[in-house]
C-alpha positions in Angstrom: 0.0 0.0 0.0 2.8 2.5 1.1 4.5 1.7 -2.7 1.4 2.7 -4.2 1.2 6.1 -2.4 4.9 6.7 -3.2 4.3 5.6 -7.4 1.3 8.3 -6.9 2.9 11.3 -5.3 5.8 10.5 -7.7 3.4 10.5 -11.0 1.9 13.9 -9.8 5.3 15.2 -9.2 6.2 14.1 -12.5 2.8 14.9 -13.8 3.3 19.1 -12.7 6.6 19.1 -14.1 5.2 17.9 -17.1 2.8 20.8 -16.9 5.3 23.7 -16.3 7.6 22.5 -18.9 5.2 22.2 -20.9 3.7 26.0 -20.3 7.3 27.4 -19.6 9.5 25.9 -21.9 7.7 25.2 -25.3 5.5 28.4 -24.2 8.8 30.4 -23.5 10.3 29.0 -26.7 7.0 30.3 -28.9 7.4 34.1 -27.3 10.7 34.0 -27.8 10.4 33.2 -31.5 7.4 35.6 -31.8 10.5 38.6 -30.3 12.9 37.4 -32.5 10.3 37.6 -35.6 9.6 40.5 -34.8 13.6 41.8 -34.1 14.0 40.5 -37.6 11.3 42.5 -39.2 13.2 45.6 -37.3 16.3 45.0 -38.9 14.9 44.0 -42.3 12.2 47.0 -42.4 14.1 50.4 -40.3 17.5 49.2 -39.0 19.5 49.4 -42.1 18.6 52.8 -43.2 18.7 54.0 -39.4 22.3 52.6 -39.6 22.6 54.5 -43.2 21.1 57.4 -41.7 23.7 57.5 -38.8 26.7 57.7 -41.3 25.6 60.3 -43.4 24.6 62.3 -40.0 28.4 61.6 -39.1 29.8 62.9 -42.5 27.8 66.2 -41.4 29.2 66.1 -38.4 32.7 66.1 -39.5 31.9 68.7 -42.2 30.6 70.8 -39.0 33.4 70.4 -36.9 35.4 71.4 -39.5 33.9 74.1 -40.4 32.6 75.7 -36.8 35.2 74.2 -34.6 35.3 70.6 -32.6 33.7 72.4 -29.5 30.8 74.0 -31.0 27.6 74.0 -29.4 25.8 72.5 -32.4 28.9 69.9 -33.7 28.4 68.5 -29.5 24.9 68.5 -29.9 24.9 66.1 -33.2 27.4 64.4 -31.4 25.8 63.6 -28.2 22.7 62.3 -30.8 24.9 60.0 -32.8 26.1 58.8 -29.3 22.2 58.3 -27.9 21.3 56.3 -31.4 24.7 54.1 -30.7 23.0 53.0 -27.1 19.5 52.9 -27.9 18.0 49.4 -26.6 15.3 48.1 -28.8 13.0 50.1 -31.2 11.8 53.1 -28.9 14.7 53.8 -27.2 16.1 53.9 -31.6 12.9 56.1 -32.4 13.5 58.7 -29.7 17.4 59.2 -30.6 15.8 59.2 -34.1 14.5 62.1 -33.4 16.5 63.5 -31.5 19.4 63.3 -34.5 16.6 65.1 -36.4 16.8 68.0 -35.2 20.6 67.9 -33.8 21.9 67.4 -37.2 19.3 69.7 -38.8 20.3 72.8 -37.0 24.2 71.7 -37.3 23.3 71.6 -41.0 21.6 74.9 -40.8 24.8 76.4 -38.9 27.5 74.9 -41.6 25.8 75.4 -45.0 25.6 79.5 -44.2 29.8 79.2 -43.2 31.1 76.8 -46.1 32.3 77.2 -49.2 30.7 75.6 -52.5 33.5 72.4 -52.3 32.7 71.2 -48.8 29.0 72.7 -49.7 28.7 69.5 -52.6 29.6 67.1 -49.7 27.5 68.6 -47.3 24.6 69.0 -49.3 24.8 65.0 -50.6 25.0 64.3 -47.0 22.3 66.3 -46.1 19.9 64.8 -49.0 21.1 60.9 -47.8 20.5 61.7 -44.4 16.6 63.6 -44.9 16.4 60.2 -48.1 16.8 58.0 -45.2 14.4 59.4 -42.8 12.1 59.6 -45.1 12.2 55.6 -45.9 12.1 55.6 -41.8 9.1 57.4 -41.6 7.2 55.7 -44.3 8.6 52.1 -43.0 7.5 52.1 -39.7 3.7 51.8 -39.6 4.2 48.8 -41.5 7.0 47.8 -38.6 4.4 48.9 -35.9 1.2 47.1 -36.9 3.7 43.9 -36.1 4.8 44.7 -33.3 1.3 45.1 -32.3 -0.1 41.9 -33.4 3.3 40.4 -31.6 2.3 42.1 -28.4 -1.5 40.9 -29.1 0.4 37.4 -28.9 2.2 37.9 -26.0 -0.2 40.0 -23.7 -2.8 37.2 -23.1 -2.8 34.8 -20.2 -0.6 32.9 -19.9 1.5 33.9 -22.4 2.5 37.6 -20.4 3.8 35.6 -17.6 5.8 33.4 -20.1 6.8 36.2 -22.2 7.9 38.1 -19.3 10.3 35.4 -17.8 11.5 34.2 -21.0 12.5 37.9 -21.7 11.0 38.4 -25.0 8.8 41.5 -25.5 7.5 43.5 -28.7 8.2 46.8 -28.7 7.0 49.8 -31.6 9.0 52.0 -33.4 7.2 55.5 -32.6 7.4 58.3 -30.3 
């Protein structure tokens, strides 16, 4: 009789960890997958042109500082935005330092083009157009990048997948303000 108690405790022991791997594992597995989708749609659909966008707001940058001095107010400015875009974690924190490197680099733009002459004005002004070309693809890109990252946080909001999502880690995040 005592064997038979034992065999049952041990099936229902066996039985809940069954259960949680079950939940936690193949469920953590499936919201991670449904993050990394959607990471993958980020770097297919903004990433690349964000990246794109950050070179051609460096060439200004160096146009700028040599042309108004490493320490000027608007060469530290685009700086410090090139910097914040570097760090950004995930979409948002990207879409924020977005914008800020909008308008960082758009009054160190401003600044150079009235200071330059017409040689360094030709590689400004191709910078300039790559960098507003770019921003434009952003802007036009990202609804399309939002709507799935809301159906991916539509799949992992629900019960139980926002516990599993949140201790798997994997989260869906929008690229917008």
């Amino acid at each position: 009789m005592e064997n038979w108690k034992e065999n049952r405790r041990l099936a229902a022991i066996v039985l809940v960890v069954a259960v949680l791997l079950g939940v936690f594992g193949i469920g953590g597995m499936k919201a991670r997958g449904v993050a990394r989708d959607l990471q993958d749609d980020y770097a297919d659909i903004i990433a690349g042109d964000l990246a794109l966008r950050a070179a051609a707001a460096q060439s200004i940058v160096e146009v700028g500082a040599s042309a108004l001095g490493e320490n000027a107010p608007s060469v530290e400015a685009a700086r410090k935005a090139l910097e914040m875009l570097e760090a950004a974690d995930g979409p948002a924190g990207a879409c924020r330092a977005n914008a800020e490197l909008t308008a960082s680099i758009g009054m160190l733009y401003e600044e150079t083009r009235k200071v330059i002459g017409d040689e360094k004005g030709s590689v400004l002004q191709t910078q300039w157009s790559e960098f507003l070309s770019r921003g434009d693809i952003i802007d036009r890109a990202a609804p399309a990048y939002n709507e799935q990252a809301r159906a991916a946080q539509k799949k992992l909001s629900g019960f139980p997948a926002s516990l599993v999502s949140a201790l798997a880690g994997a989260r869906a995040e929008q690229f917008s303000a």
